[in-house]
C-alpha positions as CSV (number, residue, x, y, z in Angstrom):
1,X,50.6,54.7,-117.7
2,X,52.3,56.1,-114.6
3,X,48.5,57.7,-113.5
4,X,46.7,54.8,-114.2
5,X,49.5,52.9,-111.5
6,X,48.9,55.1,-109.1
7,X,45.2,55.5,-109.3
8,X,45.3,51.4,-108.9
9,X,47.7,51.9,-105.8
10,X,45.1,54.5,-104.2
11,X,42.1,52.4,-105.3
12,X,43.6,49.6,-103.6
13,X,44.3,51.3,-100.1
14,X,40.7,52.8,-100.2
15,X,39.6,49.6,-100.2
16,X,42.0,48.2,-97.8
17,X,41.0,51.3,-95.0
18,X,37.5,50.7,-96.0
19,X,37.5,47.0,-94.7
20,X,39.5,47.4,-92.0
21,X,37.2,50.1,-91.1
22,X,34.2,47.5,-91.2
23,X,36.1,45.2,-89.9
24,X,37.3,46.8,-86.7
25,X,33.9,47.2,-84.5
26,X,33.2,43.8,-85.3
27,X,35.2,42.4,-82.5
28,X,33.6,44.4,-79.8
29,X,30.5,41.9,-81.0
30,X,32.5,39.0,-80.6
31,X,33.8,39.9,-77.1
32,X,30.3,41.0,-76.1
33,X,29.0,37.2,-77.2
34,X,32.2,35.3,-75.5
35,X,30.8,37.5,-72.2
36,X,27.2,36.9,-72.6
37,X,27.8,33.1,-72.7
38,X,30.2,33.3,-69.9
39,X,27.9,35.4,-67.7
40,X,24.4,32.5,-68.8
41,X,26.7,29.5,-68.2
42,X,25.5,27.5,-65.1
43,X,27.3,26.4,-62.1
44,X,28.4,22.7,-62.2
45,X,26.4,20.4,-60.6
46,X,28.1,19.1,-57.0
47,X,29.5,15.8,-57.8
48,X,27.6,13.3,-55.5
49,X,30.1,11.6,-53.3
50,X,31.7,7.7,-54.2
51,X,30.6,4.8,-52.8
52,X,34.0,4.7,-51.5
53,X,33.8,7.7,-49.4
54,X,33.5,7.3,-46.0
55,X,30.0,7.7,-44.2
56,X,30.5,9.8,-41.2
57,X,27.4,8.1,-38.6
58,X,25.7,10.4,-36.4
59,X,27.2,10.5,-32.6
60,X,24.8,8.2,-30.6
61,X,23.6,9.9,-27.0
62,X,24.8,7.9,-24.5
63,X,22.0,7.0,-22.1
64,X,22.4,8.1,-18.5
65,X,22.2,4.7,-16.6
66,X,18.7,4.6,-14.4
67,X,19.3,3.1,-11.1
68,X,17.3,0.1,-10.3
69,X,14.7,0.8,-7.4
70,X,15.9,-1.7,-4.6
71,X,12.6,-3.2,-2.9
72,X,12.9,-2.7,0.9
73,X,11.6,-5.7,2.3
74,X,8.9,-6.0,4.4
75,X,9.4,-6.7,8.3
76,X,7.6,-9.6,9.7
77,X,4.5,-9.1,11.9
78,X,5.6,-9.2,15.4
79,X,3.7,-11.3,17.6
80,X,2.9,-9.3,20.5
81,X,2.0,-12.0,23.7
82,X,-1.7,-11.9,24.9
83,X,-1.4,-10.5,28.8
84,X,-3.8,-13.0,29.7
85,X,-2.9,-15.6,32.3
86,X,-4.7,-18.4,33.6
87,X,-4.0,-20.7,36.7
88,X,-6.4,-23.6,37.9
89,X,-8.6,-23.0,40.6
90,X,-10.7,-25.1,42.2
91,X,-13.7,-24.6,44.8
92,X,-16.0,-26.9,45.7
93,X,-14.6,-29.6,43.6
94,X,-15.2,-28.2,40.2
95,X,-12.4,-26.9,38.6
96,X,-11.5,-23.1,37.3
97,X,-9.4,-20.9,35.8
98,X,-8.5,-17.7,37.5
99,X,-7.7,-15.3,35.0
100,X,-5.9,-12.0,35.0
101,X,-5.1,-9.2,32.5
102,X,-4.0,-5.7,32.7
103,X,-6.9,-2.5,32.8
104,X,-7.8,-1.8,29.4
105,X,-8.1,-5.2,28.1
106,X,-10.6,-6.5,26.2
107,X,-11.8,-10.0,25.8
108,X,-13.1,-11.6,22.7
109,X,-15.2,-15.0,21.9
110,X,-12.4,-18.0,21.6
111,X,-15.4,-19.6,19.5
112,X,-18.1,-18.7,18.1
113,X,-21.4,-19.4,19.9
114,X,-24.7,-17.7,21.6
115,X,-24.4,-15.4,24.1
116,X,-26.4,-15.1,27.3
117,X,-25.5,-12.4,30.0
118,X,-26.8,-12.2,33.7
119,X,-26.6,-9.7,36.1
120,X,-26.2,-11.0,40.0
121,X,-26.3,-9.1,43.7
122,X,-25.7,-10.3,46.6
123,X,-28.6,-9.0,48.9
124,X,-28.8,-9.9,52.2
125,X,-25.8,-12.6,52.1
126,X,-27.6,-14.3,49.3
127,X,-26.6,-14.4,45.9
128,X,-29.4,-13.3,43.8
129,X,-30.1,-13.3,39.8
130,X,-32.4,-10.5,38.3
131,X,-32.4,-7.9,41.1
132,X,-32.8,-4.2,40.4
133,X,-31.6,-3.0,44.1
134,X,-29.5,0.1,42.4
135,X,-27.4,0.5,45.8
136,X,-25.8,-2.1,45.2
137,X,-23.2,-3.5,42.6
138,X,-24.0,-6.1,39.5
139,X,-22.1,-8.6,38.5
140,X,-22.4,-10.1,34.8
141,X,-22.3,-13.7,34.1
142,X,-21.2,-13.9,30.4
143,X,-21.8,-17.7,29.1
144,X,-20.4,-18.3,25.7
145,X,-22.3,-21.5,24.0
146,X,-21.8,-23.7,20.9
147,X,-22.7,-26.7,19.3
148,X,-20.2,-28.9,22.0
149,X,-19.4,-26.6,24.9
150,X,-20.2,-24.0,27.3
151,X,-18.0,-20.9,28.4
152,X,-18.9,-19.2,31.2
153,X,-17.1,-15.9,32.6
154,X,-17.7,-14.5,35.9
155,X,-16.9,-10.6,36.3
156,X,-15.8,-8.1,38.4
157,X,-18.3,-5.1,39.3
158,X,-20.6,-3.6,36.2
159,X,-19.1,-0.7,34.8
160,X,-16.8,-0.3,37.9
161,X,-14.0,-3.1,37.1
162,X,-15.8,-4.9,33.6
163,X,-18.0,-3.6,30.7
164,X,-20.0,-6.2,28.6
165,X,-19.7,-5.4,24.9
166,X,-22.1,-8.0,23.8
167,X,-26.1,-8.0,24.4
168,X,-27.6,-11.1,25.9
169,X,-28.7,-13.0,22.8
170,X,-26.6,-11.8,20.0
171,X,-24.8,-14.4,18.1
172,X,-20.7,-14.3,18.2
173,X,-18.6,-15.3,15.8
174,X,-15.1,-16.1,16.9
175,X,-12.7,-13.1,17.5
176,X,-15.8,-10.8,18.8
177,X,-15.5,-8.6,21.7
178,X,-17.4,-9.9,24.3
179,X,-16.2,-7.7,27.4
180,X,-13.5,-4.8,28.5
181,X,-11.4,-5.0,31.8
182,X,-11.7,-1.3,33.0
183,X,-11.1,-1.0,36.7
184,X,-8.5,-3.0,39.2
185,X,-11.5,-5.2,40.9
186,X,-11.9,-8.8,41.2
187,X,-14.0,-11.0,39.9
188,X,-17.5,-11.8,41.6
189,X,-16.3,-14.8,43.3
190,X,-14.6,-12.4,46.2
191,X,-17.5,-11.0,46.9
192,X,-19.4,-14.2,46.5
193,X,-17.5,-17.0,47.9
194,X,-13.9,-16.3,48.6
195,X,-12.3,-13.1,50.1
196,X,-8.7,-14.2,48.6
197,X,-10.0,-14.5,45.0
198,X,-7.7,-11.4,43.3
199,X,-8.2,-12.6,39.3
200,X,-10.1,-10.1,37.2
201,X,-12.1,-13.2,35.5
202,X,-12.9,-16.8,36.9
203,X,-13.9,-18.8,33.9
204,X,-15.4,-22.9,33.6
205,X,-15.9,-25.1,30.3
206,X,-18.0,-28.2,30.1
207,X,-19.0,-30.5,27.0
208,X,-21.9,-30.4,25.7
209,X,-24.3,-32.3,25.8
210,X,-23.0,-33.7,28.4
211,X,-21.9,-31.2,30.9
212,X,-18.6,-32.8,31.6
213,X,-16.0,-30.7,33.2
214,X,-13.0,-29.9,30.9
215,X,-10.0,-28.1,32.0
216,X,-10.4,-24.8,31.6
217,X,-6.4,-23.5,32.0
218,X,-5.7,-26.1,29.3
219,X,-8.4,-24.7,26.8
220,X,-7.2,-21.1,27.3
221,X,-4.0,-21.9,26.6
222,X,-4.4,-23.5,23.6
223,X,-6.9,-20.5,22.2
């Protein structure tokens, strides 16, 4: 009885050994799983923000402040005075205007017109129109003629004291040249008629068609 208690006893703890044998490595397993499924679990998704946190706005660039261009203002044409003058003159009853300007100045059409140009000499004491004596000094005649008057300019010496810019014919419009001041002489009329005579230009108007006398310092001053 006392052997078949004992062979129970020593049954029992074989059996006992035996499972906790088996049961020992089986825990490594488990701790191997727990690891796995730690190392495979994914990271948490980032938890989009509340619609009560605050939105930080981009900085704006300040702009840098363009100066505005200032316009300069224009200057006003100065009006520079004409150098002509003109002072009545009269000889033989008609009337004149003795004109003067400086060297260098150029006369231009104070209407528009027809031109006709003639060259005189005095020969011989006489005053003569179309001579070709070269020894001696021309003298235009530039007549200026519209619709209702006539202009007519006596010069000083061809090419010596006055140079005629126009040729005899030629239409002018208003504001042409007509004729350049280029030497200190008078006008013809010295050497024609009076010694005293020290104007570059004497100068007549008439009406046409009638041919009446108009004054000529009152129509170059009001050109």
């Amino acid at each position: 009885m006392s052997v078949l208690v004992v062979a129970f006893i020593v049954s029992q703890f074989a059996t006992g050994q035996g499972s906790v044998a088996r049961a020992t490595p089986s825990a490594p397993a488990s701790v191997a799983t727990a690891a796995v499924v730690v190392a495979t679990a994914q990271p948490p998704s980032p938890t989009p923000p509340s619609a009560s946190s605050p939105t930080v706005a981009p900085t704006a660039t300040r702009a840098t402040a363009t100066p505005t261009a200032t316009a300069t203002p224009t200057p006003s044409p100065s009006t520079t005075p004409d150098a002509l003058t003109a002072e009545p003159y009269s000889n033989s009853g008609k009337r004149y205007a003795a004109l003067r300007v400086p060297v260098g100045y150029t006369y231009v059409t104070p209407i528009a017109g027809t031109v006709q140009v003639r060259l005189y000499q005095l020969i011989d004491g006489q005053v003569r129109v179309g001579s070709l004596v070269s020894s001696l000094p021309f003298f235009p005649y530039v007549t200026l003629e519209s619709s209702d008057r006539r202009i007519i300019f006596r010069l000083g010496a061809l090419d010596v004291d006055a140079q005629v810019l126009i040729k005899d014919g030629e239409r002018a419009e208003s504001g042409t040249p007509l004729f350049k001041i280029v030497g200190d002489g008078a006008s013809s009329w010295r050497t024609f008629y009076d010694r005293g005579m020290t104007a570059n230009v004497i100068a007549s108007v008439v009406a046409l068609p009638s041919g009446a006398e108009l004054d000529p310092v009152a129509f170059f001053a009001a050109r």
